[in-house]
C-alpha positions in Angstrom: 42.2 129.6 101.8 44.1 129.7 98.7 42.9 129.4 95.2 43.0 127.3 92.4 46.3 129.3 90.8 48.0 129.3 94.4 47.0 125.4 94.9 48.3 124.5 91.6 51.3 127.0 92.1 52.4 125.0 95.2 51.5 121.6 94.0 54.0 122.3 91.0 56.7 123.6 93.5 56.5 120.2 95.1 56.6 118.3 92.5 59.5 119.9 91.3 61.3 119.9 94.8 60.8 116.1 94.5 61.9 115.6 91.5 65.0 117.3 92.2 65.7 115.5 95.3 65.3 112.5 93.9 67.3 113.1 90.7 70.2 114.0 93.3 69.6 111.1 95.5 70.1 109.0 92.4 73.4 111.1 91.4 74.8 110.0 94.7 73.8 106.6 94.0 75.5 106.4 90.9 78.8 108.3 92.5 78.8 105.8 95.6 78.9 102.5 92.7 80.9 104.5 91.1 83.3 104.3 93.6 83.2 101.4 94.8 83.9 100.1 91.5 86.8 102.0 90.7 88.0 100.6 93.8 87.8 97.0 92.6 89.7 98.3 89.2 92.0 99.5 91.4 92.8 96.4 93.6 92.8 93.9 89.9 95.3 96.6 88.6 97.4 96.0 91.9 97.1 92.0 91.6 97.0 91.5 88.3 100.5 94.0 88.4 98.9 96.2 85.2 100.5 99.3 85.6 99.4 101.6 83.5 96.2 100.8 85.1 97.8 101.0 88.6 99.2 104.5 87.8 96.4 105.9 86.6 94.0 105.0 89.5 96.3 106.5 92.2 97.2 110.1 92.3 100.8 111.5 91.9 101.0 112.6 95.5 99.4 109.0 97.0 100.5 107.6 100.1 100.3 104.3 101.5 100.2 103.7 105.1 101.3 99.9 105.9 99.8 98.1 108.5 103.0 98.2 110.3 103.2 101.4 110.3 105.2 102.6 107.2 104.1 105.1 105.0 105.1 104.9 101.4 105.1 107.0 98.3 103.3 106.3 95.0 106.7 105.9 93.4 107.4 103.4 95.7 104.7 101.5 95.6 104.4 100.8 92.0 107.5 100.6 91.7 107.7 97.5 94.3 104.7 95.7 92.4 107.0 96.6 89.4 109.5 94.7 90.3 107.6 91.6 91.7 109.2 92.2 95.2 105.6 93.0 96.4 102.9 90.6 95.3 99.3 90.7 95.2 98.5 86.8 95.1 94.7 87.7 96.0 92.6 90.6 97.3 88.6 90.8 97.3 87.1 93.4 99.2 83.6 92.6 101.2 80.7 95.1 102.0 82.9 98.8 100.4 81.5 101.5 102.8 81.2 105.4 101.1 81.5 108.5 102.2 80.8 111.2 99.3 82.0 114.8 100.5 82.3 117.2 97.4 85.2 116.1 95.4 86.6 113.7 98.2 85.2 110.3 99.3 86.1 108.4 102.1 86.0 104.4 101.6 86.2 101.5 104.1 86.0 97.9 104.0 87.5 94.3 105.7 88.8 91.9 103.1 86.8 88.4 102.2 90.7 87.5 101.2 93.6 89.3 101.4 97.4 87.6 100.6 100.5 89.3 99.7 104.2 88.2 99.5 107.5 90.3 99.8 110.6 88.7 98.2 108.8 85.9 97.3 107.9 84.5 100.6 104.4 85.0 102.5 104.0 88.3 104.0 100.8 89.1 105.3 97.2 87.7 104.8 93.5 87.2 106.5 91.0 90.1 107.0 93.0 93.5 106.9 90.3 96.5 107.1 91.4 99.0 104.6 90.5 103.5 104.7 91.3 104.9 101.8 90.7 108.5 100.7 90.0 109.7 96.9 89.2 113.1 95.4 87.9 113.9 91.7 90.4 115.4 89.5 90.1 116.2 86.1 86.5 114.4 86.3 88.4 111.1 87.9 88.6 109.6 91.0 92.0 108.8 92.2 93.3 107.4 95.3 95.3 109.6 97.4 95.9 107.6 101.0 95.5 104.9 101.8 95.8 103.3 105.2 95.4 99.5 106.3 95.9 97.4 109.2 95.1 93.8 110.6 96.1 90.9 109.1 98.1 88.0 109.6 102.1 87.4 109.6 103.4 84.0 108.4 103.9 81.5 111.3 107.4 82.0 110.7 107.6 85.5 110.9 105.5 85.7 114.3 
């Protein structure tokens, strides 16, 4: 049997094994709201057209994938919400899904609304489901790819 100093020896082990776990747990917790918020920035800095905002919240080397297919540089990007010839009229995310993996997340989620018009004309709205992949760097989360599809086309463009 063991004795008081081994007892008390593996009751303080525990404790400590428990706090630790839980102190971790709660460090994931706070990285998954974490995300998920910075993820909402990210989507008010696409509609609202802020671009310092925008620039800052994607990496350098991001790449959108369209839902038709396309895929298309940061440069790009911005640079089309920039100009107005790709506007964010609405998007709000419902239910963010997160995947923590080191310094890279995985994020998933359908729209509650989604609409968006190229050239000034409706170009694609309804529930698109949305993957988008971020890694830490230089203490940041940043969105590297990011891939939709769904959605709706305008009557007229069906």
């Amino acid at each position: 049997m063991f004795t008081k100093l081994q007892s008390r020896l593996v009751v303080s082990f525990l404790i400590v094994l428990l706090v630790t776990s839980c102190s971790k747990q709660r460090s994931a917790d706070q990285e998954v709201a974490l995300l998920k918020s910075v993820e909402v920035q990210r989507l008010k800095a696409l509609v609202e057209a802020d671009m310092d905002a925008a620039a800052k919240l994607h990496a350098d080397d991001f790449q959108l994938v369209t839902p038709f297919g396309e895929i298309v540089s940061k440069e790009r990007y911005l640079g089309n919400i920039f100009s107005g010839s790709l506007d964010y009229i609405a998007w709000r995310p419902m239910d963010i899904s997160v995947r923590i993996y080191g310094d890279v997340a995985a994020l998933r989620y359908r729209d509650a609304e989604f609409v968006v018009e190229a050239g000034g004309m409706p170009h694609l709205s309804g529930a698109l489901v949305h993957t988008n992949i971020y890694e830490r760097r230089g203490g940041n989360w940043v969105a590297v790819w990011s891939h939709a599809s769904g959605g709706e086309l305008p009557i007229s463009q069906r």
